[in-house]
PDB file of the backbone (N, CA, C, O) and the ligand in Angstrom, with CONECT records:
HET     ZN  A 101       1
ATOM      1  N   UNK A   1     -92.257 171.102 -63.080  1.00  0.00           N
ATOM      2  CA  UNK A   1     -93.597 170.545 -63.266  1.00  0.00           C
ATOM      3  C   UNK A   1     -94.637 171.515 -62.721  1.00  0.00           C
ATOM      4  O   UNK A   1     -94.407 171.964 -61.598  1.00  0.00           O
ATOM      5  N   UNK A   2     -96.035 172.009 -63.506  1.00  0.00           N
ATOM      6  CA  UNK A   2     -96.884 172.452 -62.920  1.00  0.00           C
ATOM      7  C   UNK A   2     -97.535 171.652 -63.075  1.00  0.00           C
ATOM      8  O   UNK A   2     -97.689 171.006 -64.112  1.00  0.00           O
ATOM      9  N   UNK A   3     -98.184 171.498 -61.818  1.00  0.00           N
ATOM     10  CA  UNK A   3     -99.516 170.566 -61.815  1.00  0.00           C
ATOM     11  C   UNK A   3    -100.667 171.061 -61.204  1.00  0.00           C
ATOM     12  O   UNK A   3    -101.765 171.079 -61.761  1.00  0.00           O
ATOM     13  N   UNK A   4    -100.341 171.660 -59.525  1.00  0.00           N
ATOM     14  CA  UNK A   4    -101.674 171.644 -58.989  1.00  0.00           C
ATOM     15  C   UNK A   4    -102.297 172.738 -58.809  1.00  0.00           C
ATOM     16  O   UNK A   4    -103.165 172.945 -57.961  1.00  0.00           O
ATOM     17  N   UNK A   5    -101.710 173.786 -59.924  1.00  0.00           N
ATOM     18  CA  UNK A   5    -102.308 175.072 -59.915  1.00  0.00           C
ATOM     19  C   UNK A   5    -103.873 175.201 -60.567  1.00  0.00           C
ATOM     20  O   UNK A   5    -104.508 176.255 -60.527  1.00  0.00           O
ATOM     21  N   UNK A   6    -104.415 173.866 -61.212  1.00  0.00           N
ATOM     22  CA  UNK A   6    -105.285 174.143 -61.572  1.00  0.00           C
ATOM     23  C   UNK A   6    -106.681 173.763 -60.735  1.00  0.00           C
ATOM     24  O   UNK A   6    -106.849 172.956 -59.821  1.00  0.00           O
ATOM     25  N   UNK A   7    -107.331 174.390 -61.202  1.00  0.00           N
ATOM     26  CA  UNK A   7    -108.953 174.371 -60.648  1.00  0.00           C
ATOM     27  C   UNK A   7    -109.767 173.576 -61.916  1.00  0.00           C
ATOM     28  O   UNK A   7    -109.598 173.826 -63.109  1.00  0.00           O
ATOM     29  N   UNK A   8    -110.710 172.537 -61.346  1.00  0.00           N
ATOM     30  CA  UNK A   8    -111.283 171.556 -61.938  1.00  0.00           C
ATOM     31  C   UNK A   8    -112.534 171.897 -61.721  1.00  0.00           C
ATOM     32  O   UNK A   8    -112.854 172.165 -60.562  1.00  0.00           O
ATOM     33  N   UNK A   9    -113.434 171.960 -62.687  1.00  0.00           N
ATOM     34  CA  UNK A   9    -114.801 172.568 -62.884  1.00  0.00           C
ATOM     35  C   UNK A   9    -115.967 171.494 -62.964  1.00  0.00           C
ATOM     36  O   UNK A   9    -117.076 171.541 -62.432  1.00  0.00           O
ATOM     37  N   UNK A  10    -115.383 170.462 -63.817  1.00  0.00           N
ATOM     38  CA  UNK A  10    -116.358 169.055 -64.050  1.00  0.00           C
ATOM     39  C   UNK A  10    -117.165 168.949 -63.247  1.00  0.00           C
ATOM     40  O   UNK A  10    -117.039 169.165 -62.042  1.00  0.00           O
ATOM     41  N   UNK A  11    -117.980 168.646 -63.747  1.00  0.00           N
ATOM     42  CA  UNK A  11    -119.630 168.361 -62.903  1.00  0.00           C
ATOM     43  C   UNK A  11    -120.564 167.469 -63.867  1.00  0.00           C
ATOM     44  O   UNK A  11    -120.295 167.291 -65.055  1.00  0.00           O
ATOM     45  N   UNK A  12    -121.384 167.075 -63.396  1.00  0.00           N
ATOM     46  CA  UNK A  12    -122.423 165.552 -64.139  1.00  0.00           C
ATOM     47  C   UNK A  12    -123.570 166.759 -64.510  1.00  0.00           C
ATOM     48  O   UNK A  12    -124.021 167.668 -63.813  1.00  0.00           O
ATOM     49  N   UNK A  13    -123.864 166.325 -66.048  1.00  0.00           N
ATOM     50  CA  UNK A  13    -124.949 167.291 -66.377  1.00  0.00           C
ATOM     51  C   UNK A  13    -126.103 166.993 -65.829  1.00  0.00           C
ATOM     52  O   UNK A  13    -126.917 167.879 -65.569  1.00  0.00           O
ATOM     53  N   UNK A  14    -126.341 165.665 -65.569  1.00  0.00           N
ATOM     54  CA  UNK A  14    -127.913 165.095 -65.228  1.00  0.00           C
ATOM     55  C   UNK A  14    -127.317 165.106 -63.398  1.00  0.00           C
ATOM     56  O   UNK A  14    -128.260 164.493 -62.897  1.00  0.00           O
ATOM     57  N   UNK A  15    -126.677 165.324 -62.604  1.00  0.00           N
ATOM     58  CA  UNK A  15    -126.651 165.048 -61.331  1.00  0.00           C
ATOM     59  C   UNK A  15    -126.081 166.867 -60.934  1.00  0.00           C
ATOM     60  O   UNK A  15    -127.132 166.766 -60.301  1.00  0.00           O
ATOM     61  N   UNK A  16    -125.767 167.655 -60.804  1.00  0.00           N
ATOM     62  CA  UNK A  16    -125.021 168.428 -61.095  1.00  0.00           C
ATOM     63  C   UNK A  16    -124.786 169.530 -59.449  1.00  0.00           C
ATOM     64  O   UNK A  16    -124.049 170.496 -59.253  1.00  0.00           O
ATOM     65  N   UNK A  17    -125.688 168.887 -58.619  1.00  0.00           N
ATOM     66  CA  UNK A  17    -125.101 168.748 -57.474  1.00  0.00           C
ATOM     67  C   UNK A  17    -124.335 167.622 -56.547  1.00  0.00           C
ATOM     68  O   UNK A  17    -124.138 167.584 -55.333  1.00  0.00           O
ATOM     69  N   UNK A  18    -124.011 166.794 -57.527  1.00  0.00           N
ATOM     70  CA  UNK A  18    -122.504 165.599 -56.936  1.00  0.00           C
ATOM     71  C   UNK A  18    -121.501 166.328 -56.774  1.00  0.00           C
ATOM     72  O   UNK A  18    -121.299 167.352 -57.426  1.00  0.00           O
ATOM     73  N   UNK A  19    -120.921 165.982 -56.082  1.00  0.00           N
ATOM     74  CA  UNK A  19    -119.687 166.640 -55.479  1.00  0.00           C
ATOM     75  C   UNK A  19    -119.226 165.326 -54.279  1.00  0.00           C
ATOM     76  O   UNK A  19    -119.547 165.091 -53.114  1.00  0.00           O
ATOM     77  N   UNK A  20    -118.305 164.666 -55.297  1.00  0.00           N
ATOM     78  CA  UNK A  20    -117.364 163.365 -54.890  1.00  0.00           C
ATOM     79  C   UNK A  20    -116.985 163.954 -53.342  1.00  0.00           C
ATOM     80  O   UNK A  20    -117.456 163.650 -52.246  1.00  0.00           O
ATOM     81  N   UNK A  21    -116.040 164.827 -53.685  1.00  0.00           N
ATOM     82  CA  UNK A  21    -115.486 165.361 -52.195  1.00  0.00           C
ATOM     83  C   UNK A  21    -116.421 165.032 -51.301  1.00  0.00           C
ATOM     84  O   UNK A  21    -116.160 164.083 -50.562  1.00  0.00           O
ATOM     85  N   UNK A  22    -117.910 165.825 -51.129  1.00  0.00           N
ATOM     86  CA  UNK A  22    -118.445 165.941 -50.039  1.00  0.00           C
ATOM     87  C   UNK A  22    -119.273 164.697 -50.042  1.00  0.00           C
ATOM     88  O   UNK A  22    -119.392 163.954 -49.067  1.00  0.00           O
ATOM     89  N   UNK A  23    -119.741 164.553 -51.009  1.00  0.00           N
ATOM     90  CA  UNK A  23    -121.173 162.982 -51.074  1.00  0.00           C
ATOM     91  C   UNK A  23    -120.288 161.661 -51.523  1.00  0.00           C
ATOM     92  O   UNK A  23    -120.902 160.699 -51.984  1.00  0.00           O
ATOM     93  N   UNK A  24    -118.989 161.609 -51.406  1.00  0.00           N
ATOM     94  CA  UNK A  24    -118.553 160.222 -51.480  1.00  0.00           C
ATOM     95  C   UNK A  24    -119.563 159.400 -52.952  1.00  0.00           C
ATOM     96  O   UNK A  24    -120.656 159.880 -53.253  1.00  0.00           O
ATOM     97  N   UNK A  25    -119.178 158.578 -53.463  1.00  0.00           N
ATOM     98  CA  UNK A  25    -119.273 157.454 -53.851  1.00  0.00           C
ATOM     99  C   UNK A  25    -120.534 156.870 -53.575  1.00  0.00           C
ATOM    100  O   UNK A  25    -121.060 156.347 -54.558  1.00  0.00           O
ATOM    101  N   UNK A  26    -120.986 156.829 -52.813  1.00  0.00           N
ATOM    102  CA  UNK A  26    -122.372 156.505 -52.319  1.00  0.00           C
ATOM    103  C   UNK A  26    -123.242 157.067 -52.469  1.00  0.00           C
ATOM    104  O   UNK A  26    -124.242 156.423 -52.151  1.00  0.00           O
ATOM    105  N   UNK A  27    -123.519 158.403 -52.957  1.00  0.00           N
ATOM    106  CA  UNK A  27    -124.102 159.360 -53.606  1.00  0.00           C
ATOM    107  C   UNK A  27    -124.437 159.472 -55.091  1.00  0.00           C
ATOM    108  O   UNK A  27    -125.100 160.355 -55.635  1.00  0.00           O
ATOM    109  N   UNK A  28    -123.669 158.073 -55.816  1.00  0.00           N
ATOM    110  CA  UNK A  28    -123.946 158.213 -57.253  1.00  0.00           C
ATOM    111  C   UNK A  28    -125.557 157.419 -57.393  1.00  0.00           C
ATOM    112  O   UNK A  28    -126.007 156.439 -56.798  1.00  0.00           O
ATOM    113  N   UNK A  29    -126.069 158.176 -58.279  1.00  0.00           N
ATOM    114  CA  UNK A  29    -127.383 157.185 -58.349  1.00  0.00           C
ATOM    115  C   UNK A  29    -127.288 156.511 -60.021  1.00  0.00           C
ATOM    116  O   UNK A  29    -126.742 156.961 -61.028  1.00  0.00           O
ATOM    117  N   UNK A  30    -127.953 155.448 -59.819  1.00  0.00           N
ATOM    118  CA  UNK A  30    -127.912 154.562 -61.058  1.00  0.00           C
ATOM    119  C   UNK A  30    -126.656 154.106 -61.489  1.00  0.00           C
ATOM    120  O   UNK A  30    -126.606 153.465 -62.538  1.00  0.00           O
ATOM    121  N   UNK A  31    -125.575 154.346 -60.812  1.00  0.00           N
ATOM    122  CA  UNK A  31    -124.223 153.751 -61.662  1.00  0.00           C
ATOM    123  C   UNK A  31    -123.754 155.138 -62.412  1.00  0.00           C
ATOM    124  O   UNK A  31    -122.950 154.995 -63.332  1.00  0.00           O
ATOM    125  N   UNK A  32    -124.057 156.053 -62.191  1.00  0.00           N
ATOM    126  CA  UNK A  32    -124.044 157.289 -63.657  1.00  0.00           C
ATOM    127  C   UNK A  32    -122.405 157.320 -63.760  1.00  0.00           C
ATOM    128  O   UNK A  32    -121.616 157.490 -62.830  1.00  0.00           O
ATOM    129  N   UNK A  33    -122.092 157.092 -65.253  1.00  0.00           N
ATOM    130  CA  UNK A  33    -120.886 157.015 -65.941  1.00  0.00           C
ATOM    131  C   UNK A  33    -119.860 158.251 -65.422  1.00  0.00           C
ATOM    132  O   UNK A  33    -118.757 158.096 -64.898  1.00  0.00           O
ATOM    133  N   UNK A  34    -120.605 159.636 -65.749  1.00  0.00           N
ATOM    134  CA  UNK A  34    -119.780 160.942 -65.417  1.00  0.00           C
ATOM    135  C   UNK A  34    -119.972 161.019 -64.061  1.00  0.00           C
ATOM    136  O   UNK A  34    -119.218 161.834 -63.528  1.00  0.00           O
ATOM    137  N   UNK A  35    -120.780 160.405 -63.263  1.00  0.00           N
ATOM    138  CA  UNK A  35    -120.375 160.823 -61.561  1.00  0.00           C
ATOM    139  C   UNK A  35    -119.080 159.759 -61.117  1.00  0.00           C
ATOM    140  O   UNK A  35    -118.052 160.159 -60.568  1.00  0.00           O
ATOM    141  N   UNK A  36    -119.264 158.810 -61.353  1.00  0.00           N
ATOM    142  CA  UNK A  36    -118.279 157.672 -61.256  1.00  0.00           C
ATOM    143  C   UNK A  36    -116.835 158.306 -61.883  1.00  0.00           C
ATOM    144  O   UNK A  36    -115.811 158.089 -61.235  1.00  0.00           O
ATOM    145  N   UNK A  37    -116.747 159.070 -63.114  1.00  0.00           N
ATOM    146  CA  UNK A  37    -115.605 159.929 -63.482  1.00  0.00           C
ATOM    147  C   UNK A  37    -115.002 160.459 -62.908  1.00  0.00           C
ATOM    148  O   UNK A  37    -113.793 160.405 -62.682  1.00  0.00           O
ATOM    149  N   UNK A  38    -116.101 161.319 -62.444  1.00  0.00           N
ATOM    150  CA  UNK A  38    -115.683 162.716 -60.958  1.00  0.00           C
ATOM    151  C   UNK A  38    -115.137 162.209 -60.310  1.00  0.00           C
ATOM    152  O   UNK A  38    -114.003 162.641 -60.105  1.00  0.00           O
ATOM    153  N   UNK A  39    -115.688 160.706 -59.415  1.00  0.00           N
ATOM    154  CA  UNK A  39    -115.075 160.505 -58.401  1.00  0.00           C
ATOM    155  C   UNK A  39    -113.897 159.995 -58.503  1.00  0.00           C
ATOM    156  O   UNK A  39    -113.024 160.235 -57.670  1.00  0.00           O
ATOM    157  N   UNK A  40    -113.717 159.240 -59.512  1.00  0.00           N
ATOM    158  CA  UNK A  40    -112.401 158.737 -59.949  1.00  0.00           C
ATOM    159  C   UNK A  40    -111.486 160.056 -60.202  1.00  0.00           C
ATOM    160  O   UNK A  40    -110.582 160.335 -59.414  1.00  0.00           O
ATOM    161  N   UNK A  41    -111.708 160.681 -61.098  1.00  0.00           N
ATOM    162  CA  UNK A  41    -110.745 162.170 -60.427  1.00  0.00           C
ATOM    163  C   UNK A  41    -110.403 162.618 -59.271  1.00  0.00           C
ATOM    164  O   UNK A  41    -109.244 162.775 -58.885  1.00  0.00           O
ATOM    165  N   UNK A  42    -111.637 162.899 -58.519  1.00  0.00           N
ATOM    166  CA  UNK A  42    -111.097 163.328 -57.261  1.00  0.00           C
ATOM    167  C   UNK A  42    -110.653 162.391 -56.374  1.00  0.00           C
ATOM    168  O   UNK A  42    -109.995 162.998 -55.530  1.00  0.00           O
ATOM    169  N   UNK A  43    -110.674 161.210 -56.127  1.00  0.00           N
ATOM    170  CA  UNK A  43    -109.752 160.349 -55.633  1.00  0.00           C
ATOM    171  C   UNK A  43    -108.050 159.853 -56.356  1.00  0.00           C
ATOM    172  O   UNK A  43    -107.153 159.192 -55.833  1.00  0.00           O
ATOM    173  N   UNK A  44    -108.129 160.501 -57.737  1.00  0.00           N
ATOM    174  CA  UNK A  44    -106.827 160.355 -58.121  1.00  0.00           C
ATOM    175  C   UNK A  44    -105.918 161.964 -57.655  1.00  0.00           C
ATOM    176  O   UNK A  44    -104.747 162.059 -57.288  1.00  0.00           O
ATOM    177  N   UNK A  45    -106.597 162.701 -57.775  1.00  0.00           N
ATOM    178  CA  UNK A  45    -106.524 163.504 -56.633  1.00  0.00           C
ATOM    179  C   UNK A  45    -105.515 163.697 -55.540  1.00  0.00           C
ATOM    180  O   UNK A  45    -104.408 164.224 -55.433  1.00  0.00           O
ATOM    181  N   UNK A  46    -106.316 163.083 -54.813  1.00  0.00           N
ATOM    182  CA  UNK A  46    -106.311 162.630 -53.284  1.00  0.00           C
ATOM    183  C   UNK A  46    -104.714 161.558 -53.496  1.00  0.00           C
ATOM    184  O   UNK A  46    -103.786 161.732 -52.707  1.00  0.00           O
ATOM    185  N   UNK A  47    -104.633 160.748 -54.370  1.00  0.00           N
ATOM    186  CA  UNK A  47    -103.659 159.920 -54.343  1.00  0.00           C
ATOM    187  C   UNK A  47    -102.093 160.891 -54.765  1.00  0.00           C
ATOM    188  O   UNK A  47    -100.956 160.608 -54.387  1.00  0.00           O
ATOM    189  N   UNK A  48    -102.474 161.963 -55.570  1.00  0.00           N
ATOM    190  CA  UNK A  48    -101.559 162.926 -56.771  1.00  0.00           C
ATOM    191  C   UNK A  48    -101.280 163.507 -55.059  1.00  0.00           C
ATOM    192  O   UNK A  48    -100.471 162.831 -54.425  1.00  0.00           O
ATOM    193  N   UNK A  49    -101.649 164.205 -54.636  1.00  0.00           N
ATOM    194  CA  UNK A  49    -101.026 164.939 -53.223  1.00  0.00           C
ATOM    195  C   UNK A  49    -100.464 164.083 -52.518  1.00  0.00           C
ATOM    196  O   UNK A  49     -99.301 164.416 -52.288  1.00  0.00           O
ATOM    197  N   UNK A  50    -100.854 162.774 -51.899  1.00  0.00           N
ATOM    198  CA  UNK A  50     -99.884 161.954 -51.489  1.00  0.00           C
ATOM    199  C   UNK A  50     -98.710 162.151 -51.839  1.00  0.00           C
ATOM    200  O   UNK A  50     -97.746 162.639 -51.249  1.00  0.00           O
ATOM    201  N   UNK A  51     -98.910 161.564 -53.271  1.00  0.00           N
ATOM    202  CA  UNK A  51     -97.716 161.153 -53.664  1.00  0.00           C
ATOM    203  C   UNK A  51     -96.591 162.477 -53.710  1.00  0.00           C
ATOM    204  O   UNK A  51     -95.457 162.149 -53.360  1.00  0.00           O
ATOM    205  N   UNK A  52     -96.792 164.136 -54.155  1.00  0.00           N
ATOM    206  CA  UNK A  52     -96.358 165.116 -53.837  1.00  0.00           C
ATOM    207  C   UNK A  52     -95.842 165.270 -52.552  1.00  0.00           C
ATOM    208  O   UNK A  52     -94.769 165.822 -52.308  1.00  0.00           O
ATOM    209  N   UNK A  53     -96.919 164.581 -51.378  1.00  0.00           N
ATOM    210  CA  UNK A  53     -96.429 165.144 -50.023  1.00  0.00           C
ATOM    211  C   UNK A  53     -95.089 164.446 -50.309  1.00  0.00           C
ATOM    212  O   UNK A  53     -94.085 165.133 -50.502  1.00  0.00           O
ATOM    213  N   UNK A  54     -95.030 162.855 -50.349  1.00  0.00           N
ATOM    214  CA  UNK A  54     -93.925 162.013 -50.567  1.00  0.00           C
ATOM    215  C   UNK A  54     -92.719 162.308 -50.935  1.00  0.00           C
ATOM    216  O   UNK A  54     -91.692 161.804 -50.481  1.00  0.00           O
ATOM    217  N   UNK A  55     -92.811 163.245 -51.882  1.00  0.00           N
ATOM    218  CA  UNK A  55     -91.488 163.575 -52.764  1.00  0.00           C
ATOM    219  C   UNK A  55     -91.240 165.148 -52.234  1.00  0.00           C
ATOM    220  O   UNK A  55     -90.738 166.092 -52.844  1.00  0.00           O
ATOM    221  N   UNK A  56     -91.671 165.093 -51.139  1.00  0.00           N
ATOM    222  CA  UNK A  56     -91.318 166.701 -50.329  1.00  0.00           C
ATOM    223  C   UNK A  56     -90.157 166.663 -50.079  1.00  0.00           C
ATOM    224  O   UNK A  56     -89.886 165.787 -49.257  1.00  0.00           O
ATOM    225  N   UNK A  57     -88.973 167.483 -50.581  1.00  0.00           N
ATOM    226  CA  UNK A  57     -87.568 167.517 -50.206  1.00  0.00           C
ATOM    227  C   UNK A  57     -87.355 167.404 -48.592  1.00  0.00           C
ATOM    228  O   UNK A  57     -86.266 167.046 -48.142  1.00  0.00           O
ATOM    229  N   UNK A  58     -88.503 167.743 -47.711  1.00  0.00           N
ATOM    230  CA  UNK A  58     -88.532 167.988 -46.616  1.00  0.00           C
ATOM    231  C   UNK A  58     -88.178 166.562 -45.554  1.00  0.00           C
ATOM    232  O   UNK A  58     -87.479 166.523 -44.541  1.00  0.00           O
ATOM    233  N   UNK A  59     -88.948 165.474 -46.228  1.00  0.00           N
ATOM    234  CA  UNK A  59     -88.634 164.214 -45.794  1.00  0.00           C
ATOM    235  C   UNK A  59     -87.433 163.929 -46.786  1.00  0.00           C
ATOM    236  O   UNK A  59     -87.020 164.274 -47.893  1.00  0.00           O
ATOM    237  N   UNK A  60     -87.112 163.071 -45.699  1.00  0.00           N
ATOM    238  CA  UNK A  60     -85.490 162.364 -46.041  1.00  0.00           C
ATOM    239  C   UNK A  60     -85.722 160.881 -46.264  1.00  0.00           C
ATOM    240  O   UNK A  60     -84.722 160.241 -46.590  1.00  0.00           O
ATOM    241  N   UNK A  61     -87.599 159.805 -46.068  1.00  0.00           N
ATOM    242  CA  UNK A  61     -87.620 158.632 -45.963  1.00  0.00           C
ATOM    243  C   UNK A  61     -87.163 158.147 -47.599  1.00  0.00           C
ATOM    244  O   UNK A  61     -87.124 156.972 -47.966  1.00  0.00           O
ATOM    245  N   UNK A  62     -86.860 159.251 -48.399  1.00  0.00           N
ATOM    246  CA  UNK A  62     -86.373 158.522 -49.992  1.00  0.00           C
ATOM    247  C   UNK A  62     -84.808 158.417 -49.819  1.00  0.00           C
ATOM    248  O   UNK A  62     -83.970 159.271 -50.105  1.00  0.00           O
ATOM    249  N   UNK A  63     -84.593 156.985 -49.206  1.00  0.00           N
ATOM    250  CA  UNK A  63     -83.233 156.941 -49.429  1.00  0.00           C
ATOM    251  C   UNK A  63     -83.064 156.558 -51.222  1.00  0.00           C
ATOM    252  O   UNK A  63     -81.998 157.125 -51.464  1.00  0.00           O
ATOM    253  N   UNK A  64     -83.352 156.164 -52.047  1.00  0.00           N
ATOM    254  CA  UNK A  64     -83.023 156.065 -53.396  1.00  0.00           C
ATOM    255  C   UNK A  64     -82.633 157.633 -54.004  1.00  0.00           C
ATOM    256  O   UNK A  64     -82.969 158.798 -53.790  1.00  0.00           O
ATOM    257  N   UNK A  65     -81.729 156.896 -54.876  1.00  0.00           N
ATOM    258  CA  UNK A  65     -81.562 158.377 -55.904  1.00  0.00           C
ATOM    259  C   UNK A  65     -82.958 158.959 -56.352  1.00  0.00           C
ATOM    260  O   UNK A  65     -83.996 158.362 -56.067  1.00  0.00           O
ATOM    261  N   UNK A  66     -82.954 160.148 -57.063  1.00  0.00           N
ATOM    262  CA  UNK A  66     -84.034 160.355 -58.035  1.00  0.00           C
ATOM    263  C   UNK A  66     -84.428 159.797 -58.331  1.00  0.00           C
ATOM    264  O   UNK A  66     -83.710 158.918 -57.854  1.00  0.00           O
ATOM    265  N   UNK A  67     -85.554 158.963 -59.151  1.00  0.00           N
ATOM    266  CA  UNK A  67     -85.627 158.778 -60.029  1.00  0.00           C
ATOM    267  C   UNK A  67     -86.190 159.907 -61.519  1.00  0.00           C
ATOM    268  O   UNK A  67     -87.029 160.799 -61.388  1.00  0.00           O
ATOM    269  N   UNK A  68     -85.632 159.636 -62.565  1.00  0.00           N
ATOM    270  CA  UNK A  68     -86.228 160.337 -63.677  1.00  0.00           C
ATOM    271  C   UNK A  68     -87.526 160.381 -63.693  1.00  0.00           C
ATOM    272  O   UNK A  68     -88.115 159.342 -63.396  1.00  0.00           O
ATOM    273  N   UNK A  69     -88.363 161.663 -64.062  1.00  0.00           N
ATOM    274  CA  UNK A  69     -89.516 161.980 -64.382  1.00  0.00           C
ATOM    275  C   UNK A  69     -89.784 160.811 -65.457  1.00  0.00           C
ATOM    276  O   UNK A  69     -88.992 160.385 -66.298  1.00  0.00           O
ATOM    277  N   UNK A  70     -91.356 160.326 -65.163  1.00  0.00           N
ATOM    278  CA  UNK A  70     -91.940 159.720 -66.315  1.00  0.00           C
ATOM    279  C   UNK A  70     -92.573 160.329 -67.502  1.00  0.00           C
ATOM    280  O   UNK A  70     -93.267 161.335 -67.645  1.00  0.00           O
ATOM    281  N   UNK A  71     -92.097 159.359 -68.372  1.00  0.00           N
ATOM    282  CA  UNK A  71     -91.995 159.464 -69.974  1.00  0.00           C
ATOM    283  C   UNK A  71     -93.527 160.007 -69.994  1.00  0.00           C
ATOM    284  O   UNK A  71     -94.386 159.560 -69.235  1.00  0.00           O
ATOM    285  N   UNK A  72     -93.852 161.405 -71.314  1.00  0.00           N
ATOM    286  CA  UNK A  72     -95.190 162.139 -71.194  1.00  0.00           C
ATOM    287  C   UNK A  72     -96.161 161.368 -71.295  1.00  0.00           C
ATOM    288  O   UNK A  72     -95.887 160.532 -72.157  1.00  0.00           O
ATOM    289  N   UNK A  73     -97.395 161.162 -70.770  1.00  0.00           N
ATOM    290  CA  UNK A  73     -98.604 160.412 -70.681  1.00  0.00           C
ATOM    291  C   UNK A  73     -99.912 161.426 -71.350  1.00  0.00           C
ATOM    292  O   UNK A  73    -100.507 162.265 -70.674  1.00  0.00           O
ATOM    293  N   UNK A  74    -100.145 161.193 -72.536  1.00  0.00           N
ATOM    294  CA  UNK A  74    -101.283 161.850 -72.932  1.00  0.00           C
ATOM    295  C   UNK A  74    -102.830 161.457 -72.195  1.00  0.00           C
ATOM    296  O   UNK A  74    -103.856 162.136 -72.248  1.00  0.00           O
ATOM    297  N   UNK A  75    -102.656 160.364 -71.620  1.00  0.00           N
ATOM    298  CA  UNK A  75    -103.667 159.962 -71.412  1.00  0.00           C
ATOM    299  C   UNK A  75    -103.870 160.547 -69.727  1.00  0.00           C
ATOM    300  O   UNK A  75    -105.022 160.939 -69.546  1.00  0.00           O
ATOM    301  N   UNK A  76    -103.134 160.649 -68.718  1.00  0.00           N
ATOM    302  CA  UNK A  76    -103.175 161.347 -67.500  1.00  0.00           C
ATOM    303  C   UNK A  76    -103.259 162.637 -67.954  1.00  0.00           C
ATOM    304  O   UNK A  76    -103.762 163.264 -67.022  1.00  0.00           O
ATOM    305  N   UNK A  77    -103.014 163.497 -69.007  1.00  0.00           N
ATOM    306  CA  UNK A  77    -103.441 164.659 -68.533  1.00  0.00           C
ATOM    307  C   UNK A  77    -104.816 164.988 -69.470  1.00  0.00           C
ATOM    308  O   UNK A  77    -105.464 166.033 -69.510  1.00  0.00           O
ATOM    309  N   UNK A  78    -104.959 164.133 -69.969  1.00  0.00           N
ATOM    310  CA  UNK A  78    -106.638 164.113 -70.157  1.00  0.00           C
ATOM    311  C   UNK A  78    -107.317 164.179 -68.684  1.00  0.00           C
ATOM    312  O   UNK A  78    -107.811 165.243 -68.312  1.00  0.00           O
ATOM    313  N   UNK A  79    -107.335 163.070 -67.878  1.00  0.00           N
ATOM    314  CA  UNK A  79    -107.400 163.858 -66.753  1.00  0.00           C
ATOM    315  C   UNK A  79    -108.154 164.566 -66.248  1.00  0.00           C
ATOM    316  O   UNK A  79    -109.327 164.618 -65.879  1.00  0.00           O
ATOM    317  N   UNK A  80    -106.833 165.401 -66.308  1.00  0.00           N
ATOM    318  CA  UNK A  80    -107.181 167.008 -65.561  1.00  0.00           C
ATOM    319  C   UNK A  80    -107.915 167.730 -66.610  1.00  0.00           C
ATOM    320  O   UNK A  80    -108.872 168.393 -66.210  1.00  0.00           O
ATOM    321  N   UNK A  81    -107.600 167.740 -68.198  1.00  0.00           N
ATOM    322  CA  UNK A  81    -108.054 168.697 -68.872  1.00  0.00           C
ATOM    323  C   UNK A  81    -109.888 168.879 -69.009  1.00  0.00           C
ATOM    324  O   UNK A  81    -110.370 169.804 -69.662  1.00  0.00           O
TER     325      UNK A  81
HETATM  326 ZN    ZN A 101    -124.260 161.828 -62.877  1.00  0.00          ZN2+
END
């Protein structure tokens, strides 16, 4: 799997100094559709490394087998793209 090699550029044309990371959520003005996006990216994000740290061969807390990779999702890697 490659995943987190990429760099994410997205930015709000009408706000275009938002930046979820640093101005949180509370920083969107008016409700704006594409800042609310961002942030929803970068908090899925934030959840996607979790879940990586999780599946670090390094921890042993997965007593379950593998499980199989999930079936391709066109719609998650919209996403990132
Ligand atoms: Zn915006």
């Amino acid at each position: 799997m490659k995943i987190r090699t990429r760099r994410f550029e997205g930015r709000c044309a009408r706000h275009k100094r938002f930046n979820p990371a640093v101005d949180g959520r509370g920083a969107i003005r008016g409700g704006c559709v594409r800042c609310n996006l961002l942030a929803d990216i970068w908090e899925t994000s934030l959840k996607l490394n979790a879940l990586i740290r999780k599946c670090d061969p390094t921890h042993d807390d997965l007593q379950r087998p593998r499980e199989p990779e999930p079936a391709h999702d066109p719609r998650q890697l919209s996403l990132i793209d």
